[in-house]
MMTF fields as JSON, N, C-alpha, C and O atoms, coordinates in Angstrom:
{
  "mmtfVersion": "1.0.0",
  "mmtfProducer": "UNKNOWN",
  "numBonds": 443,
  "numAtoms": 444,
  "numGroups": 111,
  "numChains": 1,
  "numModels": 1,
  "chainsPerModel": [1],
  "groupsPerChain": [111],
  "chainIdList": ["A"],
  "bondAtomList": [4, 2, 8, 6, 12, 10, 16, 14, 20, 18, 24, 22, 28, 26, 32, 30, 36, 34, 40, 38, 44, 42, 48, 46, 52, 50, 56, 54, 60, 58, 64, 62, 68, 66, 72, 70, 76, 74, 80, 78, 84, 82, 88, 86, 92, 90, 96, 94, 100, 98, 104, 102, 108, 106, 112, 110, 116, 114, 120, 118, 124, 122, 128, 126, 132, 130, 136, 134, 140, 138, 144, 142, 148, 146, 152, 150, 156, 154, 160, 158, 164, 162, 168, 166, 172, 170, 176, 174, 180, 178, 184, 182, 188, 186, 192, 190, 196, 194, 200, 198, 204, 202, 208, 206, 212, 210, 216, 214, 220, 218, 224, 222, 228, 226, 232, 230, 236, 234, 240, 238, 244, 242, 248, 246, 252, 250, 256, 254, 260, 258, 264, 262, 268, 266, 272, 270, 276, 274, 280, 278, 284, 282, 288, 286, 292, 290, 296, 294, 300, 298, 304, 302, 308, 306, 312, 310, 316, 314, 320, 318, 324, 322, 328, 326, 332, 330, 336, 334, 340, 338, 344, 342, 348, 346, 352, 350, 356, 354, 360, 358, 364, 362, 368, 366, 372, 370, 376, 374, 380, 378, 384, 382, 388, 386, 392, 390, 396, 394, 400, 398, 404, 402, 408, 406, 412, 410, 416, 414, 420, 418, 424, 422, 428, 426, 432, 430, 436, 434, 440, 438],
  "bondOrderList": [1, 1, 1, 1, 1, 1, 1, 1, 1, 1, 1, 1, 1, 1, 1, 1, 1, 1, 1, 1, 1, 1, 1, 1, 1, 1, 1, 1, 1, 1, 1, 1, 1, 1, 1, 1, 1, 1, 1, 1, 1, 1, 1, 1, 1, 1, 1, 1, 1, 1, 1, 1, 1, 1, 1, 1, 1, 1, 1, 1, 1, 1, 1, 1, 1, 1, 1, 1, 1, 1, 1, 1, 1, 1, 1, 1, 1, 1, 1, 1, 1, 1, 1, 1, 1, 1, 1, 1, 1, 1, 1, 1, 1, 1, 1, 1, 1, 1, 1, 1, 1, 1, 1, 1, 1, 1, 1, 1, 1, 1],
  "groupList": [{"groupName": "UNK", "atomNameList": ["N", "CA", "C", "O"], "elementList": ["N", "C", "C", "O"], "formalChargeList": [0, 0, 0, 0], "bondAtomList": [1, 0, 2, 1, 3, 2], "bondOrderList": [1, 1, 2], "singleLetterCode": "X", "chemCompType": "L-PEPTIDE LINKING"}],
  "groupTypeList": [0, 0, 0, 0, 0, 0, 0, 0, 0, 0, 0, 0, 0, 0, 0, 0, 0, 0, 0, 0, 0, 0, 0, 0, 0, 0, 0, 0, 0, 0, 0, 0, 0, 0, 0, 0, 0, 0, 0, 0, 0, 0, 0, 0, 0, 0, 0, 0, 0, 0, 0, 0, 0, 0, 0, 0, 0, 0, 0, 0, 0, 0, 0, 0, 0, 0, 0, 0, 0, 0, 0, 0, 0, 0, 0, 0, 0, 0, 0, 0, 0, 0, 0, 0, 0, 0, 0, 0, 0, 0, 0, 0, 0, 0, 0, 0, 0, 0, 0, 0, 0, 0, 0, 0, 0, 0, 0, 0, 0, 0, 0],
  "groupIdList": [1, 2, 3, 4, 5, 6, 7, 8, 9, 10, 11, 12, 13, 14, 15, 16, 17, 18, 19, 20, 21, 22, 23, 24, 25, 26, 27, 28, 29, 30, 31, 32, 33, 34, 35, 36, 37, 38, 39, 40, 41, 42, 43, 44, 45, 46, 47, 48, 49, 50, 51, 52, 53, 54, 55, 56, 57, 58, 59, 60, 61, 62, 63, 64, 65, 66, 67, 68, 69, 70, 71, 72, 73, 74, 75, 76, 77, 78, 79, 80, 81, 82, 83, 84, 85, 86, 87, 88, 89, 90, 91, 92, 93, 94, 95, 96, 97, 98, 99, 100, 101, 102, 103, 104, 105, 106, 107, 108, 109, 110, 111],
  "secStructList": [7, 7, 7, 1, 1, 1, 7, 7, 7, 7, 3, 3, 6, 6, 3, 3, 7, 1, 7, 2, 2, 2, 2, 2, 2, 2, 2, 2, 2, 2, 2, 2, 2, 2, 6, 6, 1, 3, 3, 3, 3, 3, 3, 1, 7, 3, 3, 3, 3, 3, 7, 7, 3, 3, 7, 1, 1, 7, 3, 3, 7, 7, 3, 3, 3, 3, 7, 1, 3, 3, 3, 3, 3, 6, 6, 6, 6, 3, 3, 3, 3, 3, 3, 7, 7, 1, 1, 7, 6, 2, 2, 2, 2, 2, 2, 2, 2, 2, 2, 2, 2, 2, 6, 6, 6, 1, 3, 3, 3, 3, 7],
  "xCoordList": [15.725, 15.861, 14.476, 13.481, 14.652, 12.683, 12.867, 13.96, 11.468, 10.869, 11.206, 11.066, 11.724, 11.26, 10.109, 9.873, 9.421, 7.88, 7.142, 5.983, 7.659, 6.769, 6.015, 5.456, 5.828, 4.97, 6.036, 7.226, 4.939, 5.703, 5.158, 3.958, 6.26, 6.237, 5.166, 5.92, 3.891, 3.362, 2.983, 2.838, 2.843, 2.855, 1.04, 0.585, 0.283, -1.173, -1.608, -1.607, -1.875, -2.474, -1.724, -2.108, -0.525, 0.31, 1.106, 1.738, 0.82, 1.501, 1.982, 1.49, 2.804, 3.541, 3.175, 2.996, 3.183, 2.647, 3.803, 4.68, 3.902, 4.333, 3.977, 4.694, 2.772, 2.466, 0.777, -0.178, 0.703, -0.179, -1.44, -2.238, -1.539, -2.893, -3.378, -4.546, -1.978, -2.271, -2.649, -3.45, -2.239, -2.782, -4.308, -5.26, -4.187, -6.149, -6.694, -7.457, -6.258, -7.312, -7.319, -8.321, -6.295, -6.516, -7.28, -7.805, -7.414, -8.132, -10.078, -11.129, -9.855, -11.364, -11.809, -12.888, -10.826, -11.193, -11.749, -12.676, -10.593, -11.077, -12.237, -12.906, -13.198, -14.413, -15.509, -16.717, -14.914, -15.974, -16.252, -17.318, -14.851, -14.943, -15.297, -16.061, -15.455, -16.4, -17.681, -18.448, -18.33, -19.53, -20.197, -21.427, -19.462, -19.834, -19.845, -20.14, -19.365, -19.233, -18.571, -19.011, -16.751, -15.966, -15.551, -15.954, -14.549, -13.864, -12.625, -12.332, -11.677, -10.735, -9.727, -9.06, -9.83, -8.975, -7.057, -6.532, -6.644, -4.698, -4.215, -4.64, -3.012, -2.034, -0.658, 0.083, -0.533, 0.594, 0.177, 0.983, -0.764, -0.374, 0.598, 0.832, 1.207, 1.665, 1.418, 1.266, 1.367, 1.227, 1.959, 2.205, 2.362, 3.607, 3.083, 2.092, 4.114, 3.34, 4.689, 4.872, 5.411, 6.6, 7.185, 7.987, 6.869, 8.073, 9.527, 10.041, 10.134, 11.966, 11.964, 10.899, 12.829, 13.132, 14.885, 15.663, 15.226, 16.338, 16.857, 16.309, 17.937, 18.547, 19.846, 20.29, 20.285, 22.15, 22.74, 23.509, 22.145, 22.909, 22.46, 22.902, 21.921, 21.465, 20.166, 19.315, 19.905, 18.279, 17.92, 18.219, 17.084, 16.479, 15.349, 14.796, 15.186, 14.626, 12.898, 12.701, 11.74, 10.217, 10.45, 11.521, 9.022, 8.877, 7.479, 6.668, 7.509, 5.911, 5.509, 6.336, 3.917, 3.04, 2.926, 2.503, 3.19, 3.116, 1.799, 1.848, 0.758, -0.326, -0.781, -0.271, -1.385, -1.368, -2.22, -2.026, -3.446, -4.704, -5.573, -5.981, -5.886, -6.796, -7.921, -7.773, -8.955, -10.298, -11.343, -11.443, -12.607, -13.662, -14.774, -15.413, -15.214, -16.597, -17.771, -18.301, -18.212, -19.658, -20.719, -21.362, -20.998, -22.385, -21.599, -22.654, -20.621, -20.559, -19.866, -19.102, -20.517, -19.248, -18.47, -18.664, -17.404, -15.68, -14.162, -14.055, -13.327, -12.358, -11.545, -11.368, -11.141, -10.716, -9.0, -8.398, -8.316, -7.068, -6.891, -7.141, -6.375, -6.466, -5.189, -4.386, -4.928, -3.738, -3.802, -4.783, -3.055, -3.536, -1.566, -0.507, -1.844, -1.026, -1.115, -2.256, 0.157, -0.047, 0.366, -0.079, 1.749, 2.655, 2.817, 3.336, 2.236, 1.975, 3.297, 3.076, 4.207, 5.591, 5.32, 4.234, 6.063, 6.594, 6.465, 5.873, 7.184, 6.856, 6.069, 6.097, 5.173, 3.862, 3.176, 3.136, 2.576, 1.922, 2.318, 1.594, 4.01, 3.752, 3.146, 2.38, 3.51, 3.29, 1.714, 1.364, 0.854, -0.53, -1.003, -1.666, -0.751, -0.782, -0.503, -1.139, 0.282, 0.897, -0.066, -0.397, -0.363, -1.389, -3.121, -4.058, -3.089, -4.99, -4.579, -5.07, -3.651, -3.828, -3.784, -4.527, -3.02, -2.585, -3.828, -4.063, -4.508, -5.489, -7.064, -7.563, -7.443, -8.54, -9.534, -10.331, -9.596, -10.915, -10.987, -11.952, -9.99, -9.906, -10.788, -11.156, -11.181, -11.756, -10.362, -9.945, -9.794, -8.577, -9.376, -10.507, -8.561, -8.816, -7.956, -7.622, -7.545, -6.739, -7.051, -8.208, -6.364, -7.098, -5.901, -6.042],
  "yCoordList": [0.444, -0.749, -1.303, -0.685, -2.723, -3.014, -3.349, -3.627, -3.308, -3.541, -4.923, -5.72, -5.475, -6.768, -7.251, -8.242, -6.81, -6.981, -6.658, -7.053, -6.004, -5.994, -4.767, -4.384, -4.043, -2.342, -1.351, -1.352, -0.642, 0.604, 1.592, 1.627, 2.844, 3.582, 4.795, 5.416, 5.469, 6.072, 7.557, 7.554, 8.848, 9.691, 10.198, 10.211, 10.539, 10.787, 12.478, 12.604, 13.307, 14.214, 14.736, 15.104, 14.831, 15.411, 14.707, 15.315, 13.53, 12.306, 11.033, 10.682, 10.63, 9.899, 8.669, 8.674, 7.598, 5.836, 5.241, 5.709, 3.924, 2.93, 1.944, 0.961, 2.108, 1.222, 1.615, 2.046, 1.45, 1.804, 1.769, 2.696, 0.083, -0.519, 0.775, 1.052, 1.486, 2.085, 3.67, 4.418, 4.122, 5.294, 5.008, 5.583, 3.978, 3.639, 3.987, 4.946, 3.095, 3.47, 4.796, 5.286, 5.212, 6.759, 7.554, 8.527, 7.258, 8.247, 7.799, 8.431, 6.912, 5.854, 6.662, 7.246, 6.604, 7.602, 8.701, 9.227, 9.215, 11.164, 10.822, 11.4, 10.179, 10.477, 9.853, 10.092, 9.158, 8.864, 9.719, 9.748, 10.573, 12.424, 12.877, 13.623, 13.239, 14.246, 13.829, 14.772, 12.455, 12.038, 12.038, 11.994, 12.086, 12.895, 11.448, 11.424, 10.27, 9.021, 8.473, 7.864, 9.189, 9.175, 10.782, 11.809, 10.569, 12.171, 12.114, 11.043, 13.094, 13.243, 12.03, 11.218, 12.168, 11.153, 11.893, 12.996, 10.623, 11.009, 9.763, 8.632, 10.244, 9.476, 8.96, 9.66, 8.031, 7.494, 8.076, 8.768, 7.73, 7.83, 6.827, 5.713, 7.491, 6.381, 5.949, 6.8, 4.667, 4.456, 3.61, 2.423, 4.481, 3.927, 2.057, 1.97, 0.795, -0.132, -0.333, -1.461, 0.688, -0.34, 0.915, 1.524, 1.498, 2.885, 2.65, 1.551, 3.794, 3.417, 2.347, 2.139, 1.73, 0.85, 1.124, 1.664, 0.759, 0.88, -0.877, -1.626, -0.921, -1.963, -2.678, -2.774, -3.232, -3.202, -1.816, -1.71, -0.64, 0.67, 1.087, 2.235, 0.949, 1.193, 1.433, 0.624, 2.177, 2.467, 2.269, 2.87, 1.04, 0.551, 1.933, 2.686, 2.051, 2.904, 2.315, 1.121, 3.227, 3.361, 2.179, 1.957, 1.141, 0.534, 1.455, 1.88, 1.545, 1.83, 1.315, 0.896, 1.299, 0.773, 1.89, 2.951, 1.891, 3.215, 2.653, 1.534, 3.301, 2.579, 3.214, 4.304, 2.857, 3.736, 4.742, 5.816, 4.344, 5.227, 5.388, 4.331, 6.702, 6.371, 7.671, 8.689, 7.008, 7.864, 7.347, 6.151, 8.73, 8.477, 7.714, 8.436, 6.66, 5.898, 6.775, 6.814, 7.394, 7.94, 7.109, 7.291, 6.137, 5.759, 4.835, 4.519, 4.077, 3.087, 3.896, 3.37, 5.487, 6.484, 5.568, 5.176, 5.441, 4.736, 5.026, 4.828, 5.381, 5.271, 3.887, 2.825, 4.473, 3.206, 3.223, 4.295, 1.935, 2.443, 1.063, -0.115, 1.679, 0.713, 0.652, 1.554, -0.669, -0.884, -1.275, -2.003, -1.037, -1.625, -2.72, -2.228, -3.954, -4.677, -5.52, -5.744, -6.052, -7.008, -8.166, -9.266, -7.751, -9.25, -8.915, -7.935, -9.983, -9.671, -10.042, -10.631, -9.927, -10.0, -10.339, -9.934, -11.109, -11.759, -10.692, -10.821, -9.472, -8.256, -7.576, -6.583, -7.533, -6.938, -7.736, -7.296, -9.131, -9.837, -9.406, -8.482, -9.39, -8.764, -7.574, -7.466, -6.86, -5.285, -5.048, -3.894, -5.752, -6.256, -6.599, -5.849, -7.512, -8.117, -7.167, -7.117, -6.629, -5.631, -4.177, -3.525, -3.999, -3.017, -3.367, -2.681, -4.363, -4.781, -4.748, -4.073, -5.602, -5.161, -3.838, -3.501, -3.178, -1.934, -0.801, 0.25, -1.241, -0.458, -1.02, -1.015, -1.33, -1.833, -1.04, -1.5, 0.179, 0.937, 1.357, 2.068, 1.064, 1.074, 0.016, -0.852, -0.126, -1.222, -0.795, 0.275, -2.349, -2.51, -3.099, -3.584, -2.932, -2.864, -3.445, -2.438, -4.093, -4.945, -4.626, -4.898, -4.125, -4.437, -4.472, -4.692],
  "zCoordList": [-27.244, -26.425, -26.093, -25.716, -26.339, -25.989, -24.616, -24.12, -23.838, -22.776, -22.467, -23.395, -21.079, -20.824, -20.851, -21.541, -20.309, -20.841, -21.864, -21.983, -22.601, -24.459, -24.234, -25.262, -23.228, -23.017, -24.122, -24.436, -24.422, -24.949, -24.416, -24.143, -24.126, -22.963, -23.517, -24.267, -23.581, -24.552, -23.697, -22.475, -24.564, -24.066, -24.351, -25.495, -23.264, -23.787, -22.33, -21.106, -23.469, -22.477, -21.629, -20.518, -22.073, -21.535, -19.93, -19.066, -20.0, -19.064, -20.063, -21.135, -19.526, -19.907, -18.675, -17.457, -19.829, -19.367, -19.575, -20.302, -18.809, -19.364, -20.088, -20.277, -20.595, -21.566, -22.522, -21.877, -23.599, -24.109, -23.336, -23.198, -22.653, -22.193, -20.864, -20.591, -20.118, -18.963, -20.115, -19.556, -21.36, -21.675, -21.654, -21.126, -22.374, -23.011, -21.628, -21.505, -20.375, -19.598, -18.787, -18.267, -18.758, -18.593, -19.197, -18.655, -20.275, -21.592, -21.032, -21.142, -20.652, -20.241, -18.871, -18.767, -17.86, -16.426, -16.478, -15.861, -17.88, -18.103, -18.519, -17.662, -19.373, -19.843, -18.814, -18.802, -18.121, -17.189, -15.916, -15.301, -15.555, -14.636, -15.277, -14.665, -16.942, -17.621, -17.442, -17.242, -17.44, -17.009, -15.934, -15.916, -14.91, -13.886, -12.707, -11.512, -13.696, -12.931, -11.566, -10.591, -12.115, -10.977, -10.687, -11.234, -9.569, -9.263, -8.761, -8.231, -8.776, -8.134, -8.756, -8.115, -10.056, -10.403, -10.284, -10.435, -9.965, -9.418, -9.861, -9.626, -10.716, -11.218, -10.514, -9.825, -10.731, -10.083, -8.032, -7.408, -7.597, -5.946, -5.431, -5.9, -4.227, -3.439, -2.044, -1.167, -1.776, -0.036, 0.66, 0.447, 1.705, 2.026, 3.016, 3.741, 2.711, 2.891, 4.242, 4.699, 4.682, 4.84, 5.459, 4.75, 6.895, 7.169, 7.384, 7.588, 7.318, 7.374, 8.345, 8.926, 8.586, 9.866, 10.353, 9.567, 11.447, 11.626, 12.403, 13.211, 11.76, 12.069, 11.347, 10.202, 12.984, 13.17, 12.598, 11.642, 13.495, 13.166, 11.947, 11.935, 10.98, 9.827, 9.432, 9.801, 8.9, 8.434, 6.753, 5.721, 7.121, 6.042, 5.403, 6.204, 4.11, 3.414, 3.455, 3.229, 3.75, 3.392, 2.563, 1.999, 2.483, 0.967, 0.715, 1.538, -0.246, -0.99, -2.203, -3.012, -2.484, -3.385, -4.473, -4.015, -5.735, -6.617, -7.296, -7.806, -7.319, -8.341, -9.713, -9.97, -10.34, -11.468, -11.486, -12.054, -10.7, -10.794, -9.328, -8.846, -8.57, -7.416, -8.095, -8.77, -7.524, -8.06, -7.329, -7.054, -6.801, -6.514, -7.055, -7.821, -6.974, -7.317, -7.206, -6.095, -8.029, -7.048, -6.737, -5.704, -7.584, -7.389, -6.436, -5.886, -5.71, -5.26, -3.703, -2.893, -3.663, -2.793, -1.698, -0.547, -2.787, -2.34, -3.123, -4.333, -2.52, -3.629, -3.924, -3.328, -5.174, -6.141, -5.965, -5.91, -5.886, -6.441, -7.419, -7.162, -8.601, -9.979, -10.095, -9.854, -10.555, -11.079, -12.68, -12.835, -14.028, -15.3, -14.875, -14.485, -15.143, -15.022, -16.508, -16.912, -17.435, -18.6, -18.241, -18.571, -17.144, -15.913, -14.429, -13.895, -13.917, -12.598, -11.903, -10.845, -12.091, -11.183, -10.086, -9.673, -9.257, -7.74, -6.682, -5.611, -7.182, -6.265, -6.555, -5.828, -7.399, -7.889, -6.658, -5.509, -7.129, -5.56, -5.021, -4.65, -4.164, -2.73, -2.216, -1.258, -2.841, -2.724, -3.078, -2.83, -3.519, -3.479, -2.29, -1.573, -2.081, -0.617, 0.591, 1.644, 0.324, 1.484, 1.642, 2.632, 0.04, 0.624, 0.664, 1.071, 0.223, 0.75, 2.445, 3.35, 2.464, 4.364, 4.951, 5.872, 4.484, 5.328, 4.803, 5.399, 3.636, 3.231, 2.778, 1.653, 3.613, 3.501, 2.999, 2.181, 3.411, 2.931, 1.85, 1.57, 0.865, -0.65, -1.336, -0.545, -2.472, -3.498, -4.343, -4.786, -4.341, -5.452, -6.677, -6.713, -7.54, -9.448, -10.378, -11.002, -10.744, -11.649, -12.913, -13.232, -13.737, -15.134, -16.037, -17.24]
}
C-alpha cells in the first residue's frame, strides 16, 4: 500500500523510519556522536504539549509532540530537537507551535 505522502518506511541500524530522508539523517547524527560533535542522541522523544484535561465528566487524553531526533550540540552547549519533515501538515504546524512555546530552551530543527 503506498504512503499518502510518497515516504517509504525504511529500516537502518536496527530502527525503523518512516521515510528514507529521516534514515539518511540518522545515519548523519551517528557520525557526527562518533565525531565527538553532538551527544546523547534519542530517537523518537516525546513532550507532552497538552496534559489530560477533564471535562463535562470526561477526561480528555495528554496531547504530545513525537519528534524524530533530540541531541546535544556541543560546540553550541544546547540541545537540539530535530524534526526531518517532506509535508508539513496543518497539525504538524500546530503541534510546532505548541511546543516552541511550552519549550523554549530547546533550538528546533526542520530538515
Amino acid at each position: 500500500m503506498k504512503s499518502k505522502y510518497k515516504n517509504v518506511k525504511t529500516e537502518y541500524d536496527g530502527h525503523k523510519f518512516d521515510s528514507k530522508k529521516e534514515a539518511i539523517r540518522y545515519a548523519e547524527l551517528k557520525a557526527l556522536q562518533l565525531a565527538g560533535e553532538i551527544d546523547g542522541l534519542e530517537l523518537q522523544p516525546r513532550f507532552e504539549l497538552v496534559p489530560k484535561v477533564r471535562w463535562n465528566n470526561r477526561t480528555l487524553r495528554k496531547r504530545e509532540y513525537v519528534a524524530d531526533f533530540k541531541y546535544y550540540e556541543v560546540y553550541l552547549s544546547r540541545w537540539v530537537v530535530e524534526d526531518v519533515k517532506g509535508y508539513r501538515t496543518d497539525v504538524y504546524k500546530l503541534k510546532r507551535s505548541l511546543f516552541l512555546f511550552n519549550y523554549p530552551e530547546y533550538l528546533f530543527r526542520e530538515s
